[in-house]
N, CA, C and O atoms as a Tinker XYZ file with bonds, in Angstrom:
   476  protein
     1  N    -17.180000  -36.256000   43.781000    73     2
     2  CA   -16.615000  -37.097000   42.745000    64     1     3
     3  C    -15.807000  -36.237000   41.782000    63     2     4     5
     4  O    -16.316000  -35.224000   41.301000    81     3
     5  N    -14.707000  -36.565000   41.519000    73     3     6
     6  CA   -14.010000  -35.846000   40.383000    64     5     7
     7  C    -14.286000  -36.595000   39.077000    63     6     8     9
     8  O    -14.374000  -37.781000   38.756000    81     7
     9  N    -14.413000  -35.106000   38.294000    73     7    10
    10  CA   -14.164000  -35.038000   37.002000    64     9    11
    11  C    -13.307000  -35.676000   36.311000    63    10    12    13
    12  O    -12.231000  -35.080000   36.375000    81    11
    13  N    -13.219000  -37.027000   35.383000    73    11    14
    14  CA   -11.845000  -37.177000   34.666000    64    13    15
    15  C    -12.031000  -36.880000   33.521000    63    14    16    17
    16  O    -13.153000  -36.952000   33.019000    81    15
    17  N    -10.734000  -36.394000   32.716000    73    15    18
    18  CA   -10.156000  -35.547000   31.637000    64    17    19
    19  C     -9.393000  -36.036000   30.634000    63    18    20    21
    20  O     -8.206000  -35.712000   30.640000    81    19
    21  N     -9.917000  -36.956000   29.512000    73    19    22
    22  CA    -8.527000  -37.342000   28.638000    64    21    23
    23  C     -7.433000  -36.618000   28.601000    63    22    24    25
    24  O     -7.695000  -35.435000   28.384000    81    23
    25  N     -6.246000  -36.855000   28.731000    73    23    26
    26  CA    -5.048000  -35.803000   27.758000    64    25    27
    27  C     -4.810000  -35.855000   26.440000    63    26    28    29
    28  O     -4.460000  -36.817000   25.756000    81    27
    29  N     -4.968000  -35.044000   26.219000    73    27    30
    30  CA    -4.985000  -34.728000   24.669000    64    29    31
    31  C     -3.908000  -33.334000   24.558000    63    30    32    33
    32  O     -3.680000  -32.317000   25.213000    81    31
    33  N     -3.345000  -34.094000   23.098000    73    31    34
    34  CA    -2.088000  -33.508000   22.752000    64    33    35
    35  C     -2.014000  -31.754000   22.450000    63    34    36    37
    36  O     -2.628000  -31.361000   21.458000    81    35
    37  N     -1.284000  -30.744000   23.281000    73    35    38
    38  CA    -1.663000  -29.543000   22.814000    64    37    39
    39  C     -1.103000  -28.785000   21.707000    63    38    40    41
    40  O     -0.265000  -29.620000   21.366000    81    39
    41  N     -0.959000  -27.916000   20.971000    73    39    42
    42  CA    -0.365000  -27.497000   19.592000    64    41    43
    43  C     -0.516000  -26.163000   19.920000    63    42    44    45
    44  O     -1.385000  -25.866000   20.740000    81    43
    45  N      0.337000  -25.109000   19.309000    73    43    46
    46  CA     0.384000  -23.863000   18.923000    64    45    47
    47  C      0.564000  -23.555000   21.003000    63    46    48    49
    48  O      0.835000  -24.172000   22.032000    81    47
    49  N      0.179000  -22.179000   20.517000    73    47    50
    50  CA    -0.166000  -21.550000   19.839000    64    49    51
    51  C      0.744000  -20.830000   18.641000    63    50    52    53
    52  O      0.268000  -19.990000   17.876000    81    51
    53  N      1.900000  -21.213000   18.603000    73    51    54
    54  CA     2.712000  -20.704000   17.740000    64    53    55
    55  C      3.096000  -21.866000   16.353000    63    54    56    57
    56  O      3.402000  -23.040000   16.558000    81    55
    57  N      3.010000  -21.321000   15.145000    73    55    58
    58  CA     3.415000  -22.166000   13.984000    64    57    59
    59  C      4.224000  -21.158000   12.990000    63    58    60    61
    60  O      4.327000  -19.953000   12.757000    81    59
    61  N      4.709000  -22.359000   12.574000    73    59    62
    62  CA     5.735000  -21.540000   11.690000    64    61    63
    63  C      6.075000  -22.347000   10.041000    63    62    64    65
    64  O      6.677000  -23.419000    9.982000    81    63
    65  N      5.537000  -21.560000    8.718000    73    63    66
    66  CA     5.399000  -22.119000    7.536000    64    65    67
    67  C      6.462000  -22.173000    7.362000    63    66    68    69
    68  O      7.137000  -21.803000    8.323000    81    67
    69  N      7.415000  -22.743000    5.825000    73    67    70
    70  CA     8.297000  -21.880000    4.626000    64    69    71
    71  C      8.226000  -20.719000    4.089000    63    70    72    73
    72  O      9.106000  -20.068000    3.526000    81    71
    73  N      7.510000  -20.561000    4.216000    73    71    74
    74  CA     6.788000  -19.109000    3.304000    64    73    75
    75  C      5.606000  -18.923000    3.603000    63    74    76    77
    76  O      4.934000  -19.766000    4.197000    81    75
    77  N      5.050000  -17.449000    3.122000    73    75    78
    78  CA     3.750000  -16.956000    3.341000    64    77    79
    79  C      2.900000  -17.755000    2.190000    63    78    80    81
    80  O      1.693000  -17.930000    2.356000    81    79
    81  N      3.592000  -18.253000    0.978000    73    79    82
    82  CA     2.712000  -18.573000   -0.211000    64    81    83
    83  C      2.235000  -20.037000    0.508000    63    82    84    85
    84  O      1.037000  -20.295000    0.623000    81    83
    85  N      3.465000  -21.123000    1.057000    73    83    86
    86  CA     2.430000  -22.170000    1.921000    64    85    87
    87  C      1.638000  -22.196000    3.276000    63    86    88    89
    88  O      1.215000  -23.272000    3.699000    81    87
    89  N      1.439000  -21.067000    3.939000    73    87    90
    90  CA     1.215000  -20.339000    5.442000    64    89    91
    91  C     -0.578000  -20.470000    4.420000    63    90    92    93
    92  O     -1.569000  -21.158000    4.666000    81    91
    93  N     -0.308000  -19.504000    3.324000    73    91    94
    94  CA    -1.753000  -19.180000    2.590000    64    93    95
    95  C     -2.375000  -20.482000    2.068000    63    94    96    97
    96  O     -3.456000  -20.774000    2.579000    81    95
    97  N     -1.915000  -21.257000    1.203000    73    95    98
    98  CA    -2.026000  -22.583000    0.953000    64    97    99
    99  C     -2.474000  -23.258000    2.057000    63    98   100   101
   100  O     -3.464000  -23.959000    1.851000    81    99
   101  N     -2.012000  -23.250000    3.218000    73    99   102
   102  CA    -2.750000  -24.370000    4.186000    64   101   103
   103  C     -3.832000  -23.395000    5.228000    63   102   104   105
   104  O     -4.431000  -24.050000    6.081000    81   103
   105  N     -4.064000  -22.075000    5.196000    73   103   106
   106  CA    -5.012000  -21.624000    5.441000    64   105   107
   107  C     -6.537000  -21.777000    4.368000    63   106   108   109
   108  O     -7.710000  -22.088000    4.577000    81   107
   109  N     -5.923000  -21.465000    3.461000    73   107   110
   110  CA    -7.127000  -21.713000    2.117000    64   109   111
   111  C     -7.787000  -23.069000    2.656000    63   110   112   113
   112  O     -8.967000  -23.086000    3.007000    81   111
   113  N     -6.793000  -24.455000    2.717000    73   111   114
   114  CA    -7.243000  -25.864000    2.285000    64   113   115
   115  C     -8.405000  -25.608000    3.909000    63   114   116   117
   116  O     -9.542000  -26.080000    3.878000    81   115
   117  N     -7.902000  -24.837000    5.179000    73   115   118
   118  CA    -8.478000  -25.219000    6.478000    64   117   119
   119  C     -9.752000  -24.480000    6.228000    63   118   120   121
   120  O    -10.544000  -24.519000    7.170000    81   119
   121  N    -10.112000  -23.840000    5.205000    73   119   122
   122  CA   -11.197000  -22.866000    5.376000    64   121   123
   123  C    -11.049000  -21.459000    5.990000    63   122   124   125
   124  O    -11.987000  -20.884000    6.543000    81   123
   125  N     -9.967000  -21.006000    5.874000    73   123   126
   126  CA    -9.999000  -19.788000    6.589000    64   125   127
   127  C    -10.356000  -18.461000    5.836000    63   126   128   129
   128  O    -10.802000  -17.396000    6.263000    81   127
   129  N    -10.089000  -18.784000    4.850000    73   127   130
   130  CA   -10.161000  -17.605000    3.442000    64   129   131
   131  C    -11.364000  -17.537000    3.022000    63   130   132   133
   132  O    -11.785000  -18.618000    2.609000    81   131
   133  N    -12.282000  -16.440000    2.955000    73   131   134
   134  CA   -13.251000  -16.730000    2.218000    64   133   135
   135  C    -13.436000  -15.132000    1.014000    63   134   136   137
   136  O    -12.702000  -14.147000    0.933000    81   135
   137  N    -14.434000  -15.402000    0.413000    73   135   138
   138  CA   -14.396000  -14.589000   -0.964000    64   137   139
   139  C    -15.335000  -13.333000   -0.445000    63   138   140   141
   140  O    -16.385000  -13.343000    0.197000    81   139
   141  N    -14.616000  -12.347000   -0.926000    73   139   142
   142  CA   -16.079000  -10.825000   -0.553000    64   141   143
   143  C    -16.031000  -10.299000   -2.304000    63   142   144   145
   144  O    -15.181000  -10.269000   -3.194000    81   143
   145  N    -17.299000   -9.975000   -2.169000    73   143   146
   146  CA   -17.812000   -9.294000   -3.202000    64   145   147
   147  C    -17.744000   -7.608000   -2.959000    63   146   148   149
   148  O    -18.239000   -7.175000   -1.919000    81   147
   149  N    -17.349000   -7.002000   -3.579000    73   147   150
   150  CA   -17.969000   -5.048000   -2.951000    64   149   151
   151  C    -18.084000   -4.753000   -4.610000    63   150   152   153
   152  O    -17.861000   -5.452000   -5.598000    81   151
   153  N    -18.550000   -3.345000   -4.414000    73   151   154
   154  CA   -18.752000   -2.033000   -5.473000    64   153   155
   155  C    -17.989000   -1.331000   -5.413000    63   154   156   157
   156  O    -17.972000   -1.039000   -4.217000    81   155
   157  N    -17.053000   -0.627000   -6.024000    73   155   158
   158  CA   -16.198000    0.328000   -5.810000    64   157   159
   159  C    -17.044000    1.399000   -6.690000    63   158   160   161
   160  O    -17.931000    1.215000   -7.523000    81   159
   161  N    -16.325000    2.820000   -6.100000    73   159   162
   162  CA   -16.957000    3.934000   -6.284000    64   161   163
   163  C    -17.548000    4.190000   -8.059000    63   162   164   165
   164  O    -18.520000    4.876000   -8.376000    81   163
   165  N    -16.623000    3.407000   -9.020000    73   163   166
   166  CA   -17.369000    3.792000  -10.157000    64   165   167
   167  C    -18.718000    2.231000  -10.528000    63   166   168   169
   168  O    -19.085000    1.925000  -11.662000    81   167
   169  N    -19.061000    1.714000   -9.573000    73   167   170
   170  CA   -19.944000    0.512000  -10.083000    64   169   171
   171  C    -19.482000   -0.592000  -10.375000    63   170   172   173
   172  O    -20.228000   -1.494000  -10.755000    81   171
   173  N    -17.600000   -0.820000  -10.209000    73   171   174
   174  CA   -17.561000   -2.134000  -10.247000    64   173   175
   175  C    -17.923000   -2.909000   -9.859000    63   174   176   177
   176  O    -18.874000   -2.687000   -9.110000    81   175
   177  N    -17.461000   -4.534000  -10.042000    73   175   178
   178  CA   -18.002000   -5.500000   -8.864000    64   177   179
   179  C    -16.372000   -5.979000   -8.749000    63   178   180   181
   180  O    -15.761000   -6.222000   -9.790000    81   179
   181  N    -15.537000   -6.134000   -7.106000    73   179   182
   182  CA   -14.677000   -6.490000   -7.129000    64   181   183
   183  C    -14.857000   -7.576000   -6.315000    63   182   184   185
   184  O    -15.586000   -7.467000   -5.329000    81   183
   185  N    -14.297000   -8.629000   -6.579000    73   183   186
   186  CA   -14.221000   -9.464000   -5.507000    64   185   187
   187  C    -12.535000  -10.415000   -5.558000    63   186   188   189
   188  O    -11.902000  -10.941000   -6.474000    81   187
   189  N    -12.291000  -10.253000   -3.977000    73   187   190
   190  CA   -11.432000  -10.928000   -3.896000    64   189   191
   191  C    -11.294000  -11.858000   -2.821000    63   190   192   193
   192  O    -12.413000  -12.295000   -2.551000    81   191
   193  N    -10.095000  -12.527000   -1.828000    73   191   194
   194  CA   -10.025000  -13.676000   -0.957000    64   193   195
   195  C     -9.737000  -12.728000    0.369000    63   194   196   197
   196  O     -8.985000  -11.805000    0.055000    81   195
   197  N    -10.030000  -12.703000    1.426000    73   195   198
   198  CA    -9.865000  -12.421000    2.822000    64   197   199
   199  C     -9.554000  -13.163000    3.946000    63   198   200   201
   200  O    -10.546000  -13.789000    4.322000    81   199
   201  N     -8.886000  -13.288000    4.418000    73   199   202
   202  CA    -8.735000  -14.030000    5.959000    64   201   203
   203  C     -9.359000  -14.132000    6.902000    63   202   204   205
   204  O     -9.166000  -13.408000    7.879000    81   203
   205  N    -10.155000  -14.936000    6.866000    73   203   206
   206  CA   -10.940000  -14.652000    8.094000    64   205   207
   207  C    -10.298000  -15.265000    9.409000    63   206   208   209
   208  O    -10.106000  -16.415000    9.805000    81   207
   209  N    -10.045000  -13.984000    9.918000    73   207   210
   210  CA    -9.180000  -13.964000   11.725000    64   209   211
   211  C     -9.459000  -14.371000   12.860000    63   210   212   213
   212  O     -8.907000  -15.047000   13.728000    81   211
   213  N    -10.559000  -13.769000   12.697000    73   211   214
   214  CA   -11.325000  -13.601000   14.100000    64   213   215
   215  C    -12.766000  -14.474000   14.013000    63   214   216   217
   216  O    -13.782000  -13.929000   13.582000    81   215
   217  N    -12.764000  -15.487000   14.336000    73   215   218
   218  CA   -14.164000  -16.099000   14.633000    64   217   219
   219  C    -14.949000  -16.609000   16.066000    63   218   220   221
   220  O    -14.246000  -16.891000   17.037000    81   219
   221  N    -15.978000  -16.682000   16.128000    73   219   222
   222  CA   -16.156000  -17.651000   17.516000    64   221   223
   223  C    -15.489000  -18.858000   17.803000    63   222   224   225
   224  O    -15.554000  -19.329000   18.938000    81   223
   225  N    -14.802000  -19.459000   16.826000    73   223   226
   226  CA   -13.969000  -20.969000   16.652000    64   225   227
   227  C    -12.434000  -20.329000   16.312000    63   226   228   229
   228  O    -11.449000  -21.064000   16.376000    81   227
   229  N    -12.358000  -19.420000   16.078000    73   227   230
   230  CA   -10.796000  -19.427000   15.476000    64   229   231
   231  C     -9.986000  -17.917000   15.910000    63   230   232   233
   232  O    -10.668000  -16.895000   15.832000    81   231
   233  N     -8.715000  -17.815000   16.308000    73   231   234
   234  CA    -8.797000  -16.664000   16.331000    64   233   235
   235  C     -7.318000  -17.032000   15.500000    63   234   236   237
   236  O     -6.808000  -18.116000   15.786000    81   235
   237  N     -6.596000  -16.133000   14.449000    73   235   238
   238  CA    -4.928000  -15.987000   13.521000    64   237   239
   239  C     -4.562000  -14.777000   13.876000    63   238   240   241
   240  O     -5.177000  -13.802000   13.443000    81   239
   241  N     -3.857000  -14.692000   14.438000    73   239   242
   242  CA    -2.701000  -13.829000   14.315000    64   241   243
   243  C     -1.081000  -14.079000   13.343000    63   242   244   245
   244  O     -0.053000  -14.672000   13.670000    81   243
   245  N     -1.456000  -13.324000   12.050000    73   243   246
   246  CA    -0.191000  -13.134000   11.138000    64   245   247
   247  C      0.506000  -12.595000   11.589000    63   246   248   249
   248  O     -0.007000  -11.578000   12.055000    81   247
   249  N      1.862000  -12.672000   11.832000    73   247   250
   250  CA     2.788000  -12.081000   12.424000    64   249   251
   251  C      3.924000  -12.128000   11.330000    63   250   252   253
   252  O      4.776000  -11.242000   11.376000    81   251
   253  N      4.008000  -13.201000   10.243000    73   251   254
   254  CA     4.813000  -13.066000    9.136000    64   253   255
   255  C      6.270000  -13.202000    9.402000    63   254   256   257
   256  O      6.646000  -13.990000   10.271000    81   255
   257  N      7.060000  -12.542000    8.767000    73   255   258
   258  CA     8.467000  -12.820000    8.890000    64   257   259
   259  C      9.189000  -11.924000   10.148000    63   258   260   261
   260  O      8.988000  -10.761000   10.497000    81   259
   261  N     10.081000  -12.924000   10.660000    73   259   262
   262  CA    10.422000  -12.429000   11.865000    64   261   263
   263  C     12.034000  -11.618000   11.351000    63   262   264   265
   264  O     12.671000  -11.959000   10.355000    81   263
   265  N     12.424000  -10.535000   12.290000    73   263   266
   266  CA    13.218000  -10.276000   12.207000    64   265   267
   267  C     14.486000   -9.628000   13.218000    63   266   268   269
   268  O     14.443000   -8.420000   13.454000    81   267
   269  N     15.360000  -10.277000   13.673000    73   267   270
   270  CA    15.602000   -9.837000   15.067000    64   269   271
   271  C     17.093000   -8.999000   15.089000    63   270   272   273
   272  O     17.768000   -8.859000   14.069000    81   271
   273  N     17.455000   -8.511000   16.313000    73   271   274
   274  CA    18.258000   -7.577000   16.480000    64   273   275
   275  C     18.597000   -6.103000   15.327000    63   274   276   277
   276  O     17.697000   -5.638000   14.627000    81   275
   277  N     19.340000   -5.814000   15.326000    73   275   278
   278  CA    19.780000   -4.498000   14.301000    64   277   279
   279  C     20.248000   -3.173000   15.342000    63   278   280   281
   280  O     20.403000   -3.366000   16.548000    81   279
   281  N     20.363000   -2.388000   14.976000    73   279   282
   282  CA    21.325000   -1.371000   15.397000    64   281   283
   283  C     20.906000   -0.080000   14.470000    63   282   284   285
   284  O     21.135000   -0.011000   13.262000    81   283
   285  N     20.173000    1.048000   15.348000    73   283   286
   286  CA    20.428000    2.340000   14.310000    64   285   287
   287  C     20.594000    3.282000   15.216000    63   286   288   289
   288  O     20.198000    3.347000   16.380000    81   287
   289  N     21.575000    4.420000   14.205000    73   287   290
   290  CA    22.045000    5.645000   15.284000    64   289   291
   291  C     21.037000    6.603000   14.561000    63   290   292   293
   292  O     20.674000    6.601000   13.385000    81   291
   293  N     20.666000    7.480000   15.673000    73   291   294
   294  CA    20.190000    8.882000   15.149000    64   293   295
   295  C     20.932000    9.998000   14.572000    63   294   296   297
   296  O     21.720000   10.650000   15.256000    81   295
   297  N     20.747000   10.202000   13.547000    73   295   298
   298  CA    21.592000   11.318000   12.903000    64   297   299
   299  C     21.422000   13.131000   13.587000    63   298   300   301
   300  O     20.358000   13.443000   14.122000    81   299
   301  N     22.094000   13.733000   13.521000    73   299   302
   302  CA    21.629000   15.680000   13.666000    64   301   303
   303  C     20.332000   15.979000   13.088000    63   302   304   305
   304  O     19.776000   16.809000   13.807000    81   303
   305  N     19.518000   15.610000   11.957000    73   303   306
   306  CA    18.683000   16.000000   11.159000    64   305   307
   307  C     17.596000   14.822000   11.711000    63   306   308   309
   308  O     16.581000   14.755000   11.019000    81   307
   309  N     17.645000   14.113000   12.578000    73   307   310
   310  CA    16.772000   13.216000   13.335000    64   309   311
   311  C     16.227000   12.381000   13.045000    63   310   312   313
   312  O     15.219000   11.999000   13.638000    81   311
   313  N     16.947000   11.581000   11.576000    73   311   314
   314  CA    16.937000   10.604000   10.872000    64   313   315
   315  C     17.760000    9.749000   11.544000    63   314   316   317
   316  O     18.641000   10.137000   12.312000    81   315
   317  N     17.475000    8.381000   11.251000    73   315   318
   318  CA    18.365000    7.103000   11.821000    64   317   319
   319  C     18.878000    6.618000   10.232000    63   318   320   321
   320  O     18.471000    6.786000    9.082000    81   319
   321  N     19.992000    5.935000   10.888000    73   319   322
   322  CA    21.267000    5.462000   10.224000    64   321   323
   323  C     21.203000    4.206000   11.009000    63   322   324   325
   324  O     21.201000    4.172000   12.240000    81   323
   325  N     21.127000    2.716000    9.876000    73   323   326
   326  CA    21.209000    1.786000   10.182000    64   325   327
   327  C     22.541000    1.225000   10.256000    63   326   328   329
   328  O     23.203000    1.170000    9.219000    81   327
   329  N     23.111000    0.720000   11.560000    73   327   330
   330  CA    24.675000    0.741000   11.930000    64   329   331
   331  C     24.684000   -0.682000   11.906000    63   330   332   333
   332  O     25.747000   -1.164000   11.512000    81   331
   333  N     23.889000   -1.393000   12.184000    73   331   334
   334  CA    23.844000   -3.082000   12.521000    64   333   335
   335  C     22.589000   -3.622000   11.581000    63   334   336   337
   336  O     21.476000   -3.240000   11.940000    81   335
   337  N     22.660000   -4.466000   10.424000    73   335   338
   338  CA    21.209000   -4.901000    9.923000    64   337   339
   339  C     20.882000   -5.963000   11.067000    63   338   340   341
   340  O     21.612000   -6.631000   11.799000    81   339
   341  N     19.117000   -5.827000   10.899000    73   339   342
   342  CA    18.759000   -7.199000   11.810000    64   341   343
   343  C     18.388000   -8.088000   11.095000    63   342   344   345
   344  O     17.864000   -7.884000   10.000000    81   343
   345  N     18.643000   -9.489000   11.706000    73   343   346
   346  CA    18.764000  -10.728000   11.151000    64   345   347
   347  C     17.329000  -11.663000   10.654000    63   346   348   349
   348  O     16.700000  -12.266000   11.524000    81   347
   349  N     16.931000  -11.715000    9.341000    73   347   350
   350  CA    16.076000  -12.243000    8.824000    64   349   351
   351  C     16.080000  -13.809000   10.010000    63   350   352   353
   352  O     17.042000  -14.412000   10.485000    81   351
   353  N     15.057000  -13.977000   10.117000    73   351   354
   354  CA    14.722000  -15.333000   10.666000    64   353   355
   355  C     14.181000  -16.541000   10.043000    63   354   356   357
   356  O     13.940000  -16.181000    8.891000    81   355
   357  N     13.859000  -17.756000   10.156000    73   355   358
   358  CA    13.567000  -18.676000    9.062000    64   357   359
   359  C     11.918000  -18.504000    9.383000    63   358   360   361
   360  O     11.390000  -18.420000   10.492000    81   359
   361  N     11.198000  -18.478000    7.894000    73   359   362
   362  CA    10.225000  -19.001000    7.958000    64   361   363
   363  C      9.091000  -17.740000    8.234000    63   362   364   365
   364  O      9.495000  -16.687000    8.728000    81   363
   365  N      7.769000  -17.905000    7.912000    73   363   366
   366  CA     6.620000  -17.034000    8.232000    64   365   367
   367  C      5.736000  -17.573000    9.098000    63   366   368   369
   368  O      5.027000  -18.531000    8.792000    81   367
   369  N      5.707000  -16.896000   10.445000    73   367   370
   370  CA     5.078000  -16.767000   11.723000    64   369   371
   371  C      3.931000  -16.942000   11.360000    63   370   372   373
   372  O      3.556000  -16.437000   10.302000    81   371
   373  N      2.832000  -17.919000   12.368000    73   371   374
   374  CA     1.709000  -17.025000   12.700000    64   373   375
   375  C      1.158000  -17.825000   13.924000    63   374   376   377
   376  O      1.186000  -19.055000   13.948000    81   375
   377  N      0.610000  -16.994000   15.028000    73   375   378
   378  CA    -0.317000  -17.414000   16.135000    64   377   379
   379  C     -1.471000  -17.951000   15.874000    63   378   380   381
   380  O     -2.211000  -17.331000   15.110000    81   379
   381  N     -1.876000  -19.104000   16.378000    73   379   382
   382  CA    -3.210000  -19.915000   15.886000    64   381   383
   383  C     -3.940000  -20.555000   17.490000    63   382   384   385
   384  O     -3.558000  -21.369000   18.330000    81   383
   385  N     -5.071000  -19.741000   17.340000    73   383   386
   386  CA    -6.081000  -20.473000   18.576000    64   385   387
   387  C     -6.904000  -21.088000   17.838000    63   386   388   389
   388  O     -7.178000  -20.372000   16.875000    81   387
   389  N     -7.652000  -22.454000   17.795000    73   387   390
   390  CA    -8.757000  -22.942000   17.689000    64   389   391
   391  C     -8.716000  -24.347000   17.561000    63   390   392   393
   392  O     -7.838000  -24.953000   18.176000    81   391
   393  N     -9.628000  -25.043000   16.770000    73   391   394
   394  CA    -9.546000  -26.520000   16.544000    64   393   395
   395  C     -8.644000  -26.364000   15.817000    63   394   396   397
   396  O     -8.390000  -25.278000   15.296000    81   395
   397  N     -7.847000  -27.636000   15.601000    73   395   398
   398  CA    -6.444000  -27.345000   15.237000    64   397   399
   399  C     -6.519000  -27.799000   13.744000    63   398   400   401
   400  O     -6.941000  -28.955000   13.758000    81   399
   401  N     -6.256000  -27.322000   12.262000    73   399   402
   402  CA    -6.658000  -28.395000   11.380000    64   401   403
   403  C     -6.056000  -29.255000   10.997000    63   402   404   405
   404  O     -5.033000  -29.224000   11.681000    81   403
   405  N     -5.951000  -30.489000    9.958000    73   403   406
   406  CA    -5.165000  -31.632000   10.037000    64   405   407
   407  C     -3.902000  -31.161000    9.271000    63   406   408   409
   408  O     -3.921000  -30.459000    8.260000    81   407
   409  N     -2.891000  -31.608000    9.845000    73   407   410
   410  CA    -1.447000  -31.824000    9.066000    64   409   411
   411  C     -0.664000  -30.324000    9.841000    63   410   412   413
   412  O      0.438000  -29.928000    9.460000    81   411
   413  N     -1.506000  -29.585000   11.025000    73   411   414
   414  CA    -1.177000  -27.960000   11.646000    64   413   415
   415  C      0.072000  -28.220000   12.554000    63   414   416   417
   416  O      0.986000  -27.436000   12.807000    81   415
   417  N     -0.129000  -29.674000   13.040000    73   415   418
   418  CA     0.313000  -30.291000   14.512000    64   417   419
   419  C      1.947000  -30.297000   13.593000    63   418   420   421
   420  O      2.859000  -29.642000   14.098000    81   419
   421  N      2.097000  -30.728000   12.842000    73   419   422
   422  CA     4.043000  -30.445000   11.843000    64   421   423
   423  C      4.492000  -29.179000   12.463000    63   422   424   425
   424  O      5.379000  -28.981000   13.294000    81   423
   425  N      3.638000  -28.323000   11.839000    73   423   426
   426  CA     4.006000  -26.795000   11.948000    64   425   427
   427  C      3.696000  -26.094000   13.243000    63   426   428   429
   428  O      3.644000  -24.865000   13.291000    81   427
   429  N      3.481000  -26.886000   14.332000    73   427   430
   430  CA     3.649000  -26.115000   15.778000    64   429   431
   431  C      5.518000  -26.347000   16.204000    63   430   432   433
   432  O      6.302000  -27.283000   16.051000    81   431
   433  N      5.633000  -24.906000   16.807000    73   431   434
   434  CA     6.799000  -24.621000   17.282000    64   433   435
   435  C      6.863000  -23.851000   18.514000    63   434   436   437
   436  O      5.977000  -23.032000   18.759000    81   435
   437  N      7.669000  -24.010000   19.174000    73   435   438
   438  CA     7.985000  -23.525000   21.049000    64   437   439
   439  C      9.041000  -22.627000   20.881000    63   438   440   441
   440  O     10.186000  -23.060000   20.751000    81   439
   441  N      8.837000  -21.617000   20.870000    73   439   442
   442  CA     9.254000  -20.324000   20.838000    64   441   443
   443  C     10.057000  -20.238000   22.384000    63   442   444   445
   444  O      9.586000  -20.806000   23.370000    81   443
   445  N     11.233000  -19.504000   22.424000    73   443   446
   446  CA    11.914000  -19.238000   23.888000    64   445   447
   447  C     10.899000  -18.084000   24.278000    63   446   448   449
   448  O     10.135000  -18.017000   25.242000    81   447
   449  N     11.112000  -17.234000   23.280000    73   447   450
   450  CA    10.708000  -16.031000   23.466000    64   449   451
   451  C      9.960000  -15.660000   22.623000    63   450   452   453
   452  O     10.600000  -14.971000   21.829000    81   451
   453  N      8.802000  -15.743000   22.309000    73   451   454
   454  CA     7.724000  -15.463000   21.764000    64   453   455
   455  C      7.720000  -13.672000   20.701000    63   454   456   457
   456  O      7.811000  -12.713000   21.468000    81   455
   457  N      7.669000  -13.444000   19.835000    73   455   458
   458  CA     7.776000  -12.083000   19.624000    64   457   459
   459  C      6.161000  -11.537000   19.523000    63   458   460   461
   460  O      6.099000  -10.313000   19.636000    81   459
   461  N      5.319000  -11.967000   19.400000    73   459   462
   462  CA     4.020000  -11.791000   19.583000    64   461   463
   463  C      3.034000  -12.617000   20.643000    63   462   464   465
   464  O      3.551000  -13.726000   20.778000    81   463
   465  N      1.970000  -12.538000   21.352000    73   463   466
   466  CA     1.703000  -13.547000   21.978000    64   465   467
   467  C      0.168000  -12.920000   22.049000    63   466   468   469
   468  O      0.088000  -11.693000   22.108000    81   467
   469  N     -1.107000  -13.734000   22.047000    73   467   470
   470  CA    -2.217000  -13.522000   22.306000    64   469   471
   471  C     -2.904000  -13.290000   23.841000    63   470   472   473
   472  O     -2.876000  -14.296000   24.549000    81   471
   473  N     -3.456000  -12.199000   24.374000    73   471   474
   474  CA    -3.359000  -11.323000   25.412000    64   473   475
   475  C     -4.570000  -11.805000   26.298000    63   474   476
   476  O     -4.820000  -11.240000   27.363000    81   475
């Protein structure tokens, strides 16, 4: 007897924000960020926000702003000389495996050519 399988709609693995400030904004709202506490060497208490990347449910890859082609020559002194700038791309990258969270499915995009890809 076979197995049957709803289809259900697939997303990512690639998305792409406006910016890193709303990339962070809709990571915060999904739960991805959470708060660490430490001591630094004279007894402070610091605490700040972290990404959490890597989970049994989730895996992010930031990849951030893309930037493609450019051109540099090597100089005598074995420094490069940028001959061609490369071209800012729209928007801040990032690779997303997991349950997908609500409002993520906007921000999936199909890359020709992928500049990062999960292995």
């Amino acid at each position: 007897m076979e197995e049957e399988f709803e289809s259900v709609p697939t997303y990512g693995p690639y998305f792409k924000w406006s910016s890193e400030k709303t990339w962070k904004t809709a990571a915060k709202k999904a739960g991805f960020y959470k708060t660490v506490t430490e001591e630094d060497e004279e007894g402070n208490i610091i605490t700040s926000e972290v990404l959490d990347a890597y989970t049994h449910e989730h895996s992010i890859d930031v990849v951030g702003v893309i930037y493609k082609g450019g051109e540099w020559e090597e100089q005598e002194d074995g420094t490069l000389k940028e001959v061609e700038a490369p071209v800012k791309q729209d928007g801040f990258h990032v690779n997303y495996l997991g349950p997908l969270p609500e409002g993520w499915d906007k921000k999936s995009v199909s890359p020709k050519t992928p500049v990062r890809v999960f292995a």
